[in-house]
N, C-alpha and C positions, 0 to 999 in steps of 0.2 A: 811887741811880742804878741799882741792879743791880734795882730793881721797874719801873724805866721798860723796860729791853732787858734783858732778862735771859740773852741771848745774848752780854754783854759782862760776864759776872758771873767774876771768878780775872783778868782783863784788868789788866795793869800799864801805862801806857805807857812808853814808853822812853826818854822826855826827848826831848834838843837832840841826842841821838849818832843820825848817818843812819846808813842801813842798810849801805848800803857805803863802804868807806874812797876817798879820794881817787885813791890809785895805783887801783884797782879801776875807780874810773869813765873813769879819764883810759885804761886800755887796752880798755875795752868800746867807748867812741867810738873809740879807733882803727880796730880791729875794725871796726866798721860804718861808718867812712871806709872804710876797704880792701874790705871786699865792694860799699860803693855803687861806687866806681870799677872795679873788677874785672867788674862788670855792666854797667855804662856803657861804658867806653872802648871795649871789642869792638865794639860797635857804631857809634860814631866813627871809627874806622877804618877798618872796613866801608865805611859812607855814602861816605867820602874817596876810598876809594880804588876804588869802581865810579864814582861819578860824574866823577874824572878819566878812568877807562879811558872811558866813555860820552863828556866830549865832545873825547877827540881821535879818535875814530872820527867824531864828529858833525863835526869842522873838518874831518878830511880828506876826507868824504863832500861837505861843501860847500865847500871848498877847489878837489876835482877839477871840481863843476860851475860856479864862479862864475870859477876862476882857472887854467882845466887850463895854462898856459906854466909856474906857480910851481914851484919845485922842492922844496917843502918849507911845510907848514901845522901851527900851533902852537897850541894853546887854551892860554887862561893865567883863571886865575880872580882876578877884580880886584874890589877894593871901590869903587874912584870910574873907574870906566874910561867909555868911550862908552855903551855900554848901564844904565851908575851899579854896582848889587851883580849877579853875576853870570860865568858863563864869557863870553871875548869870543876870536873865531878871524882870528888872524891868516897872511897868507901870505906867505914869503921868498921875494922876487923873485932874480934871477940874481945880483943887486949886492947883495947882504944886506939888502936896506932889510925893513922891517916896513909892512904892509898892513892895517890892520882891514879883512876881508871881513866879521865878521857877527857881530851880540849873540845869545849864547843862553840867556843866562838863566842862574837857576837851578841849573834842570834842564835840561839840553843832552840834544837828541833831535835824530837827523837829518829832514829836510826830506822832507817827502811824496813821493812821484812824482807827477808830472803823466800825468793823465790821457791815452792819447792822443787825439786831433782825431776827433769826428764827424761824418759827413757831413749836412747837412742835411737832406735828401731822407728 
C-alpha cells in the first residue's frame, strides 16, 4: 500500500472511535443553533417592526383622505382578511363600528398624490 501513496506510509487508521465524543457534538450544534438565530432574529424584528410603523402611517394617510369624519384608523396585518395575506386599514367610526377602507398589501406604502388638474390649452 505504502508504494501506491506513499504519502500515507506511518498512517494507522483509527477504527470505528469518531473524532469527537458525543457531548462534543451535541454542544458545537448548539453553538451554531445559537449564532444562526442570534443572526437571524435581529433582523425579524427589524422587518416587524418598521413595516407595522410604515402601515399605520400608510392607514392614517389614507384614512384622513378616504374617511376625514373617522375618529381613529387601524392597520391590522391579516392572513385571510379582504385583501387574503397582507396589512388591511381599517376606520373607527363615532359608534365604534370597524370599516375596511383599504388592502395594502404586503408592503403598506402611502397612496401617491394626485397630480394637480391641467389646463387644456
Amino acid at each position: 500500500m505504502s508504494d501506491e501513496h506513499p504519502e500515507l506510509s506511518g498512517y494507522e487508521p483509527r477504527g470505528e472511535k469518531p473524532l469527537r465524543s458525543a457531548r462534543t457534538t451535541l454542544l458545537l450544534r448548539a453553538v451554531v443553533l445559537l449564532a444562526v438565530i442570534g443572526l437571524v432574529l435581529p433582523g425579524i424584528v427589524t422587518t416587524i417592526t418598521v413595516g407595522s410603523s410604515n402601515a399605520e402611517r400608510a392607514c392614517d394617510y389614507r384614512g384622513a383622505i378616504l374617511q376625514p369624519e373617522s375618529r381613529e384608523f387601524d392597520a391590522r396585518f391579516e392572513v385571510f382578511g379582504p385583501g387574503f395575506i397582507g396589512w388591511e386599514c381599517y376606520s373607527v367610526d363615532p359608534f365604534d363600528r370597524d370599516q375596511h377602507l383599504h388592502s395594502m398589501g404586503l408592503i403598506p406604502v402611502a397612496p401617491q398624490a394626485e397630480p394637480p388638474p391641467t389646463d387644456g390649452a
